[in-house]
N, C-alpha and C positions, 0 to 999 in steps of 0.2 A: 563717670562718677566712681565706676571702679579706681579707674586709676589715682583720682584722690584720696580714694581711701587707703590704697598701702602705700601713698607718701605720706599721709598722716600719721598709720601704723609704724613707718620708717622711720618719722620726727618723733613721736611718741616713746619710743625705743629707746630712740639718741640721747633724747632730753633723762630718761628714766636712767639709762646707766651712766649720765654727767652728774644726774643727783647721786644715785650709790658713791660714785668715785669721789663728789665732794662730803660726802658723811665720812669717808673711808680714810682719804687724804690727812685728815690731820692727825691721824692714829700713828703715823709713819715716822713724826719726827717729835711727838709727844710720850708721855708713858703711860697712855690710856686713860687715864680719867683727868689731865688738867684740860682738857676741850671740855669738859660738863661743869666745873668751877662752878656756879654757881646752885645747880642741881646736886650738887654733890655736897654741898652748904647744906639742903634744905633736909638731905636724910642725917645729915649729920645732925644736927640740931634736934630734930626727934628720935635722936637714942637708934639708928635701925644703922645695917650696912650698905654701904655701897658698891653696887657694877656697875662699871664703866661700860660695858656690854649690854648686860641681861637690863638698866635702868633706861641709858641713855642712845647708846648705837644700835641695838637690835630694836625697840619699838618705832625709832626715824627710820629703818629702813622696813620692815613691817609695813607701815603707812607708804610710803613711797611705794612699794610693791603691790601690795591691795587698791589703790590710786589707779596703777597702772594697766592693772588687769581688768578695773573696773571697764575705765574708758574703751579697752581694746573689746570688752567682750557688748558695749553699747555701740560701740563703731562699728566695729567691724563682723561684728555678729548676728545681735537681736535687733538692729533697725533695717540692715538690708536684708535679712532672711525673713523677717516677719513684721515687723512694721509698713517697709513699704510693699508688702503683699496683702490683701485686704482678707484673704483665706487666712492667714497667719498670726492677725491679730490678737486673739484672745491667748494665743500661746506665747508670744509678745510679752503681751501683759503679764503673765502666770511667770515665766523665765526670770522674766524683768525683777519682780517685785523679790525672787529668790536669788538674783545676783547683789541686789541691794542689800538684802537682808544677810546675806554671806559678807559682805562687805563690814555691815556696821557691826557684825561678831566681829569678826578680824581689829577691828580699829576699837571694839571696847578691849579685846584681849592687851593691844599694845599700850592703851588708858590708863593698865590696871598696873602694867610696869613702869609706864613713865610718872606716874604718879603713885607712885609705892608708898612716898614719904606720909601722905595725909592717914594710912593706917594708925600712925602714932599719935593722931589726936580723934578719929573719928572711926564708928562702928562699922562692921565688914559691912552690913546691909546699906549703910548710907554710903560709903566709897564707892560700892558696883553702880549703887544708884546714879552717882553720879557720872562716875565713868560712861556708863548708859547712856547715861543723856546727851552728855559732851559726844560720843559717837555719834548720836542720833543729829544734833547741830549739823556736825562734820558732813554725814552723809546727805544730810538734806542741804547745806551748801554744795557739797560737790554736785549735785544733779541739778541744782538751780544752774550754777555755772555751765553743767554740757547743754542744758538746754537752750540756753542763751547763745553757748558757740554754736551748736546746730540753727537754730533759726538766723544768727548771724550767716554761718553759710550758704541756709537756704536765699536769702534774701541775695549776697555778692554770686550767686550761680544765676540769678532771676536778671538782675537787675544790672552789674558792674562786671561780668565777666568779660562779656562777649565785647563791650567794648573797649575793656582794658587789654585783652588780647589783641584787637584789630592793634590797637593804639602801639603794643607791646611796649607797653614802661616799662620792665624789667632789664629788657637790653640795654634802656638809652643811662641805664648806670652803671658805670665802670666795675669790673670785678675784683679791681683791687679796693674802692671804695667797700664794695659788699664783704670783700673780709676782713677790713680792719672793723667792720662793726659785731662781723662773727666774733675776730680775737678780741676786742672790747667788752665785748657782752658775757664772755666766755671767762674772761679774765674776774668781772667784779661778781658772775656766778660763783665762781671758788670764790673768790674772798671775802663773799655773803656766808658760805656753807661754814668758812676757818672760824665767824663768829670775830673781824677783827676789824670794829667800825672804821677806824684809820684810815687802812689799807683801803677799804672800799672808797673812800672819800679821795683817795690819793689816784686810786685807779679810776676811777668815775671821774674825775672833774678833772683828772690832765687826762684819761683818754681821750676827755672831749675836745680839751683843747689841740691837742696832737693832731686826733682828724681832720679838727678847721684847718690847721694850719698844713699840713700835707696837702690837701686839697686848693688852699691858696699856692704853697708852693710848686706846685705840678702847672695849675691855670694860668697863674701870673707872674712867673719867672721862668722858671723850666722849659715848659712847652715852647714861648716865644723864643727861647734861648738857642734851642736846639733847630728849633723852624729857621733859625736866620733873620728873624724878625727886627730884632733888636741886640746890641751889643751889651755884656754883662755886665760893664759898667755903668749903665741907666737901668741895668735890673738890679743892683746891687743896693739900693736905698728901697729898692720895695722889699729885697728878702729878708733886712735889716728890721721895715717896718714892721712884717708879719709874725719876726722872731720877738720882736718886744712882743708884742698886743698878746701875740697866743703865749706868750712864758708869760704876764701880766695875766691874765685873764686865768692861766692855772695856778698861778700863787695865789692870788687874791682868794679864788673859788676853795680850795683846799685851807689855807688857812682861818677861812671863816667857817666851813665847814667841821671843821676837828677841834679846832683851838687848843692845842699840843704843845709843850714845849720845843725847843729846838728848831722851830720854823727856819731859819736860815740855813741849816742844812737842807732840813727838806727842799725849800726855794731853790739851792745851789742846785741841786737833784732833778728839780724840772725844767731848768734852762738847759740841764748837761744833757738830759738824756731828749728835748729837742734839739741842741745842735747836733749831737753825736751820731743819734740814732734818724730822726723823722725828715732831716735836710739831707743826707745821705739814701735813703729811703726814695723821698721826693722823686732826687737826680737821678737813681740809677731807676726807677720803672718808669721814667718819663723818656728817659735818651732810649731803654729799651723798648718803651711802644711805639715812639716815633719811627727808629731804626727799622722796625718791622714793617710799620706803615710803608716806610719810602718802600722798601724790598718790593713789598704789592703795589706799591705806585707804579716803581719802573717797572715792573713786570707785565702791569696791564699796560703799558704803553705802548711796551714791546708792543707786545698782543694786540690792541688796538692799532699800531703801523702796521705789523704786518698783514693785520685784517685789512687794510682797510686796502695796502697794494694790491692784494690779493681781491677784493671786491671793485676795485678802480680798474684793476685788468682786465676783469670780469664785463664788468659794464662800459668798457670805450673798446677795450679789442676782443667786440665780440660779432659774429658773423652781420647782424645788421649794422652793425659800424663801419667793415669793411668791405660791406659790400656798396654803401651810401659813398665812401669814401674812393673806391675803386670805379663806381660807375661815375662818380665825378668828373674824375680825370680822365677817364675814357672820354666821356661828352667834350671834354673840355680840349684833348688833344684831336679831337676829329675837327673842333672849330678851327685852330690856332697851332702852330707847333711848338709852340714854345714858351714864349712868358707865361701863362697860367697855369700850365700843367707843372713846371717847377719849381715855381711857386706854392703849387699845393704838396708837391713831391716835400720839396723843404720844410713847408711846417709842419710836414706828419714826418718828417727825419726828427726837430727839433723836439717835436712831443715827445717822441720813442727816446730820445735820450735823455730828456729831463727824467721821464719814466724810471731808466737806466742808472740814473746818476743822481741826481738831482735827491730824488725821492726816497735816498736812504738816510736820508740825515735826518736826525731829530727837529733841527729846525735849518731855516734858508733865509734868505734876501728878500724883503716884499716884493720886488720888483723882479725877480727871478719865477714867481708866482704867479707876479703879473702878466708877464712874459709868456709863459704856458698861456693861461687865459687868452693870452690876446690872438695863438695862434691858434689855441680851438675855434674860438669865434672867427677867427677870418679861414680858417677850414671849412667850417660848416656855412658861411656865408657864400663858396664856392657854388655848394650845393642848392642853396636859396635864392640867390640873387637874379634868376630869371625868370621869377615870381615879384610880379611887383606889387602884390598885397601882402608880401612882410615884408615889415618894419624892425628893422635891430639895429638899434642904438648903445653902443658905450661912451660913458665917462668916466672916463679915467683921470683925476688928478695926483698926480704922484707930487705934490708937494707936501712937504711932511713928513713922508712916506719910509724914512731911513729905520724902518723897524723891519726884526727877524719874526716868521712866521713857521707853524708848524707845514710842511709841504701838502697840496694837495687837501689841501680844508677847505677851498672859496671851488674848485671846480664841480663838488654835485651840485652844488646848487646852477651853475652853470646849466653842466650837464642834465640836469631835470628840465631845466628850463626848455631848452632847446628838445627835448624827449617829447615834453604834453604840449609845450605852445604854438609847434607849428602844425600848420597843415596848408597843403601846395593845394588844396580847398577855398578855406573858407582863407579871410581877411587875421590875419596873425604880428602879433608882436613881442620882442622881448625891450627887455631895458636891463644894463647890467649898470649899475656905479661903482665907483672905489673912491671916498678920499681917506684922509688922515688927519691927524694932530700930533702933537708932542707926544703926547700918550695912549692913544686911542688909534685906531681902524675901524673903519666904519665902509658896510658893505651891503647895497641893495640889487637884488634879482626880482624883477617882476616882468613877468608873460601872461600870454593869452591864457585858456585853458579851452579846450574841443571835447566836443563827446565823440568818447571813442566806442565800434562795435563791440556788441555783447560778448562774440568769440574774442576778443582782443585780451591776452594774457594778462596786460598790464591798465587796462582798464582803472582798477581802484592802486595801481602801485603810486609812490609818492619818487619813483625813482630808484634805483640798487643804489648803494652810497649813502643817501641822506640819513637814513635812521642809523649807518654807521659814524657818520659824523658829527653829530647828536651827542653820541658815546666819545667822542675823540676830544670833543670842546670839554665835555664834562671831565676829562680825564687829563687834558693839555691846559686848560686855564678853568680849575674850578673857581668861581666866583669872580670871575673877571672877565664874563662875559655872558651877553643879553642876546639871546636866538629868539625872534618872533616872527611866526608863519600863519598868515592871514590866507583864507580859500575861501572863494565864492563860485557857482558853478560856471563864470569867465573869466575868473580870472584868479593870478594865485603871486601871492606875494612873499618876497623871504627881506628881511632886516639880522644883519648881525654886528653888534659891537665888541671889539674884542679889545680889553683894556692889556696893554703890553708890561705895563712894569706895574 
């Protein structure tokens, strides 16, 4: 709660000297008293003199200042030092009722100048009186007000914080949307303070349309454009579209709004300063977020390859791989001298240099992929095959199959498979598939699953690899592909479609 309260103290502040600056502001390019025009009528009319200061700018900024200090010294003072202390209360109250009462002096003193002119028809006693009163309004509106913002905040801290923050809506809004609503907002503050209905009407009803359309142009032209989605020529009738409707929709709005002469220039004026200004705008913070995006795209991809060689090395050439893979071929050349042993010689040659080669490319061959695959599995089937309670089966149909693939993406699941499915125990099996279509890859691994011992390090692991290529699919085909991993304590299944174009 602290810290809410010196970003409100912070906002309070902000807001306090954009008021002075807009009381201040038209004194700069006026000669002090035509911004009061009408107040300046009403002393005139009753025979008295006018300031432009001492009638008009000093009692608005008076009241803006007294305002300001009120709030700060209820915020940030008398309810957390003594309200929410239950020892503190009656001094609370006592404090309280003497900030208020300093208050509504303050706001009858500035009453008694901003309404100076009623001396010319009415008795000093009846002026303060009333002045008096009008302070006493004021001030009991202002505290009606913070009380209502305080019990509004107490209710969003009880009820809508903690799940607006899990949710964080605040990020899922662009920060260049959140400050054109600052400069918008900011924009018809001053031209509320100048006192120049027009202007407000002019900056209120095209700012609004500007943001629509900015925000249509960044979603619905822009973005696609720079994605490579679509060519500018099929976007070129929708930026056509969005340029009528939001220049329409700001003429319209504004002209009904003021009803002014001269409207056709104004009109000319809101078409020019959307093409000039808000379609240029658009283009360059859309090609600039994109641009940045790719930058972090390639970058984690990098980052993702090289994790993921680096965690591929890790978990196939590691001491129980080669040691699996070395007592193989030992068994194997003590049987036979020859076909089988070089046989496994070669495809752990062919591995190490797909590894080598193969594996630095961003993408490869399906069938160069396949190819790996198919010599791990007849690797490790060296190892198995005098076990005649597993079963491993592949299907592989490479028809279709003329699609490029990122390297090394279909082997953890391999690799997992053959990790938890076997046991030269119990009755074991894997099943690997692959086919294809025109556009699609489609890829199933399912094996047995064993309980393994308590001391067994990997016991609960899902395999080294898999939760990195989780991250690589997410990062190599966002949206254009469907990973579903099904586990039951025998068995464990993996599904993945990976859409190519």
């Amino acid at each position: 709660m602290e810290r809410i309260r010196k970003t409100e103290f912070w906002l309070a502040t902000g807001v306090y000297l954009l008021v002075i600056f807009t009381m201040i502001f038209p004194s700069l390019y006026t000669d002090g008293a035509a911004y009061s025009g009408r107040l300046e009528e009403r002393f005139v009319v009753n025979h008295m003199e006018f300031d432009g200061f001492m009638h008009f700018l000093m009692p608005k900024m008076l009241i803006a200042t007294v305002s300001y200090l009120l709030f700060v010294a209820l915020n940030n003072w008398l309810i957390p030092f003594f309200f929410e202390k239950n020892d503190g209360l009656a001094w609370g109250i006592i404090l309280s009722l003497g900030v208020l009462l300093f208050y509504w002096g303050m706001l009858t003193i500035a009453f008694t100048w901003r309404f100076g002119y009623m001396l010319g028809y009415r008795s000093v006693n009846s002026f303060h009186n009333l002045c008096a009163w009008r302070a006493f309004i004021v001030t009991f509106t202002a505290v009606l007000c913070y009380v209502v913002y305080h019990l509004v905040k107490l209710l969003y801290f009880r009820y809508l914080h903690d799940v607006l923050v899990e949710k964080k809506i605040w990020k899922k809004i662009p920060l260049d949307i959140m400050l054109l609503f600052a400069f918008w907002f900011l924009a018809i503050f001053i031209m509320v303070a100048d006192n120049r209905p027009a202007r407000v009407q002019f900056v209120g009803w095209g700012g609004i349309a500007y943001i629509a359309a900015y925000i249509a142009y960044s979603r619905y032209v822009f973005q696609p454009l720079f994605r490579k989605e679509q060519p500018f020529k099929k976007l070129l009738p929708i930026l056509l579209l969005i340029l009528v409707l939001s220049s329409a929709f700001a003429c319209i709005t504004v002209d009904a709004a003021t009803r002014i002469g001269g409207m056709a220039t104004i009109n000319m004026l809101l078409v020019f300063c959307n093409v000039m200004f808000v379609i240029p705008l658009a283009w360059g913070v859309s090609y600039s977020r994109l641009s940045r995006k790719n930058e972090v795209l390639n970058l984690e991809k990098a980052l993702g390859r090289s994790s993921a060689n680096l965690d591929f090395l890790r978990s196939q050439i590691n001491p129980h791989f080669l040691f699996n893979a070395l007592n193989t071929l030992y068994g194997t050349a003590l049987q036979e001298n020859a076909p089988r042993t070089s046989e496994g010689v070669q495809k752990l040659g062919d591995m190490m240099r797909f590894m080598l080669h193969e594996n630095n490319q961003e993408k490869i061959e399906l069938d160069k992929e396949v190819g790996y695959l198919q010599n791990y599995i007849a690797l490790q089937k060296l190892r198995t095959q005098a076990s005649p309670d597993i079963k491993i089966e592949v299907n592989i149909n490479e028809a279709n199959c003329e699609h490029d693939i990122a390297p090394m993406l279909l082997i953890p699941f391999v690799e997992n498979a053959f990790k938890h499915g076997i046991s030269l125990r119990n009755r074991s099996w894997i099943v690997v598939s692959l086919s294809c279509d025109k556009d699609h890859i489609y890829f199933d691994a399912y094996n047995s699953v064993h309980l393994k011992p308590d001391n067994d390090p990997e016991k609960h692991s899902l395999g080294i690899g898999l939760a990195n290529v989780r991250n690589r699919l997410q990062l190599l085909y966002p949206g254009r592909h469907e990973l579903s991993i099904r586990e039951t304590a025998s068995e464990f299944f993996v599904h993945l479609t990976i859409k190519t174009k």
